[in-house]
C-alpha positions as CSV (number, residue, x, y, z in Angstrom):
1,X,0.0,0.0,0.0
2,X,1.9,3.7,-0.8
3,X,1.3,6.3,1.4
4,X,-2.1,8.4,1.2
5,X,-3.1,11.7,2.1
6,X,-6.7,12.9,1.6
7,X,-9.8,14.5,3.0
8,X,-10.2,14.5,6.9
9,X,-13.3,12.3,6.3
10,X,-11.4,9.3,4.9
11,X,-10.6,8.9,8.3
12,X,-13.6,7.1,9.5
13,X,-13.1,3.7,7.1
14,X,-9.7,3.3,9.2
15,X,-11.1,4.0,12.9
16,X,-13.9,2.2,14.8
17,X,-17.5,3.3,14.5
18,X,-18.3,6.2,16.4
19,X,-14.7,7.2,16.9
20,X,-14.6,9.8,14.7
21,X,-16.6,12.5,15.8
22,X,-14.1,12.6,19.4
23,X,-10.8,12.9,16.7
24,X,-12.3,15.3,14.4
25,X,-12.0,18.1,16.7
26,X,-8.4,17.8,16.4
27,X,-8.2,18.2,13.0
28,X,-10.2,21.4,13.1
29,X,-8.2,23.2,15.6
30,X,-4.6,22.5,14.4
31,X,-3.4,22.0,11.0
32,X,-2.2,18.4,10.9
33,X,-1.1,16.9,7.7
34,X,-1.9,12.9,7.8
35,X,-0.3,10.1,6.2
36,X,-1.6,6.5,5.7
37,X,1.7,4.5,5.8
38,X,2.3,0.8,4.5
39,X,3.4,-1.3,7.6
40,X,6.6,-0.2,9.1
41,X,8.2,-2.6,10.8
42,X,10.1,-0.8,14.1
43,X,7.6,2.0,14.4
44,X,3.1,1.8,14.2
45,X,3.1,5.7,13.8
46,X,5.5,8.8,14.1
47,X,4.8,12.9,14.9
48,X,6.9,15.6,13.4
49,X,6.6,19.2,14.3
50,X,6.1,22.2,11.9
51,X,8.6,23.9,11.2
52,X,9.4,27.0,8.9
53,X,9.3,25.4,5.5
54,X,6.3,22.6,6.4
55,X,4.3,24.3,9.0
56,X,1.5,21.5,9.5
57,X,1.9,19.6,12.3
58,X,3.1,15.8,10.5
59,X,1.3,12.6,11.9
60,X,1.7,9.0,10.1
61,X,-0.1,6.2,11.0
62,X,0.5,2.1,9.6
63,X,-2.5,1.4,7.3
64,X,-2.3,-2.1,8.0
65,X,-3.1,-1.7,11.9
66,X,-6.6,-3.1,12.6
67,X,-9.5,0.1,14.0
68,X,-8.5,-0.2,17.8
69,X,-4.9,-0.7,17.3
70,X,-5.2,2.5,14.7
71,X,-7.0,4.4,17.3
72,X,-5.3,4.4,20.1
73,X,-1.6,4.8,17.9
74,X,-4.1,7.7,16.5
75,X,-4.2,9.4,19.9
76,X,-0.4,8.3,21.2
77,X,0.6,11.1,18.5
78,X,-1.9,13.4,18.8
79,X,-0.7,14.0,22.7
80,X,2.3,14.5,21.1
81,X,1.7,16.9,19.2
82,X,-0.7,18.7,21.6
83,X,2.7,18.6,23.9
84,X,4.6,19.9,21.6
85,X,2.1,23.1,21.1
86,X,2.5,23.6,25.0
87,X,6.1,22.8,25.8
88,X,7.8,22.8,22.4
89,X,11.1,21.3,22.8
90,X,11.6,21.9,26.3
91,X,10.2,18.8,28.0
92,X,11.5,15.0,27.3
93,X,9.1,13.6,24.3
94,X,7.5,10.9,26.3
95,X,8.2,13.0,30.1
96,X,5.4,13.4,32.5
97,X,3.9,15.9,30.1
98,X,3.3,14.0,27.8
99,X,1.6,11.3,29.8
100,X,-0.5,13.7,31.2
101,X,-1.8,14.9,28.0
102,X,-1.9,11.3,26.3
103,X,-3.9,10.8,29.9
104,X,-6.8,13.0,29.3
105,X,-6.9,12.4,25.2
106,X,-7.6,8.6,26.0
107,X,-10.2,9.1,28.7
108,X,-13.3,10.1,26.6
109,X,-12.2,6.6,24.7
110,X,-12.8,4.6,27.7
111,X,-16.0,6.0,29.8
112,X,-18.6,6.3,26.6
113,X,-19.1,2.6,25.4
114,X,-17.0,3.5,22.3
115,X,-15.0,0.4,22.6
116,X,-15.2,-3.2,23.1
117,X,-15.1,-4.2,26.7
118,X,-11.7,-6.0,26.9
119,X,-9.8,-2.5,25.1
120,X,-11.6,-0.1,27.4
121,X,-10.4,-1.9,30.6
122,X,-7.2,-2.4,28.8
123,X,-7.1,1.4,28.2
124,X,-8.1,1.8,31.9
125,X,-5.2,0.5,33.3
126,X,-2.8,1.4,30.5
127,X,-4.1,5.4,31.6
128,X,-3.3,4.2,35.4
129,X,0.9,3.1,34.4
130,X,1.2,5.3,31.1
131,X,4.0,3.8,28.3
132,X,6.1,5.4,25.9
133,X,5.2,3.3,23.5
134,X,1.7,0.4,23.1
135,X,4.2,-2.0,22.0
136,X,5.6,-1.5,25.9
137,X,2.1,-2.4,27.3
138,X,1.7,-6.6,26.7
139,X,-1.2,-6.0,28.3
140,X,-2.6,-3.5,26.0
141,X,-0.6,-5.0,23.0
142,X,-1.8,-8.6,23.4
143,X,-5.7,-6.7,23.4
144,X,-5.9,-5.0,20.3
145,X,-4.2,-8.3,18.8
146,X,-6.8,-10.2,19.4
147,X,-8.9,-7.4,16.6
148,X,-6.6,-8.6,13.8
149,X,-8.0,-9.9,10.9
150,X,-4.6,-12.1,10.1
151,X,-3.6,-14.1,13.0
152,X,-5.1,-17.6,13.2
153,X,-2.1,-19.0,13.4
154,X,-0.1,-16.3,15.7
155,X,0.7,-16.8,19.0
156,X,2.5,-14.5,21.8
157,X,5.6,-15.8,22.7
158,X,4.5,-15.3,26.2
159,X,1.9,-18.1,25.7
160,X,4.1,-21.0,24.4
161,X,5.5,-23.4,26.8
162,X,9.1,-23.4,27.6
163,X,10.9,-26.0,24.7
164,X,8.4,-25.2,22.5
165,X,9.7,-24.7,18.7
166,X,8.5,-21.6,16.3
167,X,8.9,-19.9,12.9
168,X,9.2,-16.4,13.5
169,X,7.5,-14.5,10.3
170,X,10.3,-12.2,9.9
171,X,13.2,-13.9,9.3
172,X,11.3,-17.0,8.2
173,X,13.9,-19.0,10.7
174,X,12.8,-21.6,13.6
175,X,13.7,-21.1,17.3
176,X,13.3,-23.3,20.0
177,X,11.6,-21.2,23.6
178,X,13.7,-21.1,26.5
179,X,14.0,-19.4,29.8
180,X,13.1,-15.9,30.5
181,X,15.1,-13.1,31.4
182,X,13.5,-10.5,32.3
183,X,11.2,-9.2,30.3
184,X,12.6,-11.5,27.4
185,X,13.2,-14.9,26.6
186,X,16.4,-16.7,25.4
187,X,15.5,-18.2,22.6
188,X,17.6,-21.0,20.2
189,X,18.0,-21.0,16.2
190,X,17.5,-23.8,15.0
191,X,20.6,-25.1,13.2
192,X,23.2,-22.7,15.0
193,X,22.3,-22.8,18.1
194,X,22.5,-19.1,17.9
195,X,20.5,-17.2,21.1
196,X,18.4,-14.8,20.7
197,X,16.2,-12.6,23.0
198,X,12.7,-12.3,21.9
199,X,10.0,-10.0,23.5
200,X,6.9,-11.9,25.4
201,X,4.6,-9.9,22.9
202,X,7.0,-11.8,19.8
203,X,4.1,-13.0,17.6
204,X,5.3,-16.4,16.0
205,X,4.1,-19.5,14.5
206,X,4.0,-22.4,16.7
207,X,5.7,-25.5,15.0
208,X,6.9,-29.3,15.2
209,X,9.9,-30.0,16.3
210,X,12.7,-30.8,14.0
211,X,13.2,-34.6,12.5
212,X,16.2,-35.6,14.9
């Protein structure tokens, strides 16, 4: 998918129903030019400031995120950039400004039945122990998961028993589980031997183990 920029109302076929109407405000009082990215994988969405020669404020959002996970990476950059008209580069990007502001634009999102049960409490407690980032939440990461239309076969790495072998989609190799460290777990290539630390929210491909 290339990147898209259109009419404010194009919005809505990316969001959940109803959602629209508490982000359009947004969009009416600041300039903000937005961008419809193909997946990206290190980053689900990015805020850039105006400056001199672009003076729109610059959010981009992953096309390929599902309406909930959309959302809420939706409003992640939208405290940014209502931050950034406060404090402009003088606090830290994700600092206790920023949590406060990312505090009160997810509120409204979780006390008006806008959202499925298991995201709003999810919300609720993300609100309560803010993140920089969703993908630092398991908790709220493993709930908007469950919304995507493309994982029958995904698992968390989190969920898989210790010993357990998997294909990891993005380098297409096979690990074998092992203990945690952390907030990670030691996992072995199979073939090398080679360890790697994968993330509990790692979504893989459980698999049989190799012929011995």
């Amino acid at each position: 998918m290339k990147a898209k920029e259109g009419p404010i109302d194009g919005l809505k076929h990316f969001l959940p129903e109803g959602t629209f109407e508490w982000v359009a405000p947004y969009f009416r009082q600041y300039t903000i030019r937005l961008t419809i990215k193909q997946e990206r994988k290190r980053i689900l969405g990015d805020y850039r400031n105006p400056t001199p020669q672009s003076p729109a404020h610059k959010i981009s959002i992953n096309g390929n995120l599902n309406p909930y996970a959309f959302l809420v990476t939706l409003l992640h950059e939208l405290a940014h950039l209502v931050n950034y008209n406060q404090y402009g580069h003088t606090v830290a990007s994700h600092g206790k400004e920023w949590q406060e502001n990312y505090r009160q634009i997810l509120r409204p999102f979780v006390g008006h039945h806008l959202l499925p049960a298991d995201i709003s409490a999810a919300l609720a407690r993300h609100i309560h122990h803010t993140k920089a980032t969703t993908c630092s939440d398991p908790d709220l990461y493993k709930t908007l998961a469950r919304y995507d239309s493309d994982n029958s076969r995904l698992v968390f790495v989190d969920d898989l028993p210790e010993g357990t072998y998997f294909l990891y989609p993005r380098d297409g190799k096979t690990y074998r589980k092992s203990a945690k460290v952390r907030t990670r777990y030691r996992c072995i290539q199979d073939g090398t031997g080679a360890i790697y630390l994968f993330p509990g929210i790692a979504e893989v491909a459980p698999v049989a183990p190799p012929a011995p």
